[in-house]
N, C-alpha and C positions, 0 to 999 in steps of 0.2 A: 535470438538469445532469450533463456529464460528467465524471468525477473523475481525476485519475494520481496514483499511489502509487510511493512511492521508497523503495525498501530501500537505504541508504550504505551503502555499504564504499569501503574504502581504495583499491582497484584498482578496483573494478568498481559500480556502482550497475545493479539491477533494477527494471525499470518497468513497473508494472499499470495500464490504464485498466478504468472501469466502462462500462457503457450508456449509454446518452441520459439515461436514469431513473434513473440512480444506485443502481442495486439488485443488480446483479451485477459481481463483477470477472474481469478476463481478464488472463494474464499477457500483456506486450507487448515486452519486449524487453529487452537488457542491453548498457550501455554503458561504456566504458574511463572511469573516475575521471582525467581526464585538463588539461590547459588549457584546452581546447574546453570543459569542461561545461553549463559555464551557459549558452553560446550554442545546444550542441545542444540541453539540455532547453526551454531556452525556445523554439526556434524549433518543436518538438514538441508543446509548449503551440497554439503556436497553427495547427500542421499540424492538429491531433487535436480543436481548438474545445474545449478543455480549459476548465473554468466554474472550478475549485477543484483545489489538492496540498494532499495527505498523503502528510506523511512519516514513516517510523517512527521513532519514539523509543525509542533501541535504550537497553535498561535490562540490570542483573544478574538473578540467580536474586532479589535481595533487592528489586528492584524501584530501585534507584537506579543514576545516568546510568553506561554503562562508557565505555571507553577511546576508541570511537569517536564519542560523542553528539555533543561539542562541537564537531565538525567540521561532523557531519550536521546538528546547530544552524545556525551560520557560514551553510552552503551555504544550506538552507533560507530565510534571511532575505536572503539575496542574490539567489534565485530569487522570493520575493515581492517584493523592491524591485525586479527586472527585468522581472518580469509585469506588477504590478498583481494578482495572483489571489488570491484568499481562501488561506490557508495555516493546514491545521490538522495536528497530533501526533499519533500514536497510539502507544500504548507497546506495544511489538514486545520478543518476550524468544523465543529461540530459532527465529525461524520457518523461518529457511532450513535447520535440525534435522527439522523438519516438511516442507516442502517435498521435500527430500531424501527422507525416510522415506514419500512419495505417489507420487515419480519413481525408484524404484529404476535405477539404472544411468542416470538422466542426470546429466553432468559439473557442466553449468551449472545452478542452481534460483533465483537471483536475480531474475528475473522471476516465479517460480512463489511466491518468498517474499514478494513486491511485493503479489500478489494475494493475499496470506492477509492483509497490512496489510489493504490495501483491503476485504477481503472483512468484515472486523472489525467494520471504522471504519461502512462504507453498515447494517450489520447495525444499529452501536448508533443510529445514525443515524435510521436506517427503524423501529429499536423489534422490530426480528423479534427474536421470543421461541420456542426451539425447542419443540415440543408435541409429547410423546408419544401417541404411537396406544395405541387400544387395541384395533385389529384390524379395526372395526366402520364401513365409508364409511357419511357423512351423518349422522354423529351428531356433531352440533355444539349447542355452548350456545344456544340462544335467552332472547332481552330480551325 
């Protein structure tokens, strides 16, 4: 299934989709937080055969909702009453910090923060658990 990830902001919302497979995310684009939205993202839904959104659940340092949540809330429940599409949260705390600090010198990273959501969400999703090397190919656990 394919996924789109939505980083809210005030002005600008960045959008990531995944694969077919839902196992990699790609940033895809950044749109004006505008009157149009809901029209564009949904019509993008179904440009893109979008299966499911995530959106990010933008929290504090402390892990509780900040100043922009309840908007990205709002929308988000608007966007699932418009689709019909599975709609799930992922709690997002600094990414476009992150993003920013992977793209030195580019302006715009709201799509590149979309995809650190999404890249999260399909990881906790999929169960990818990172596995240190210890140098050595073909030595794996056997059952």
């Amino acid at each position: 299934m394919k996924y789109l990830s939505i980083d809210y902001g005030k002005k600008k919302l960045g959008l990531a989709t995944s694969d077919e497979n839902g196992e990699m995310a790609f940033p895809c684009m950044v749109i004006e937080n505008n009157k149009t939205l809901l029209v564009e993202v949904k019509q993008l839904c179904k440009e893109l055969k979008i299966g499911a959104v995530v959106v990010g659940e933008s929290v504090d340092q402390n892990g509780k909702p900040n100043a922009i949540a309840k908007e990205a809330r709002g929308f988000a429940v608007e966007l699932e009453n418009a689709t019909d599409l599975p709609l799930y949260f992922e709690k997002e705390w600094m990414t476009s910090v992150h993003a920013r600090a992977m793209q030195e010198g580019k302006e715009v990273v709201d799509d590149s923060a979309a995809a650190l959501i999404l890249q999260r969400f399909l990881d906790r999703k999929n169960k990818v658990v990172a596995q240190e090397s210890d140098g050595e190919e073909g030595d794996e656990d056997q059952e």
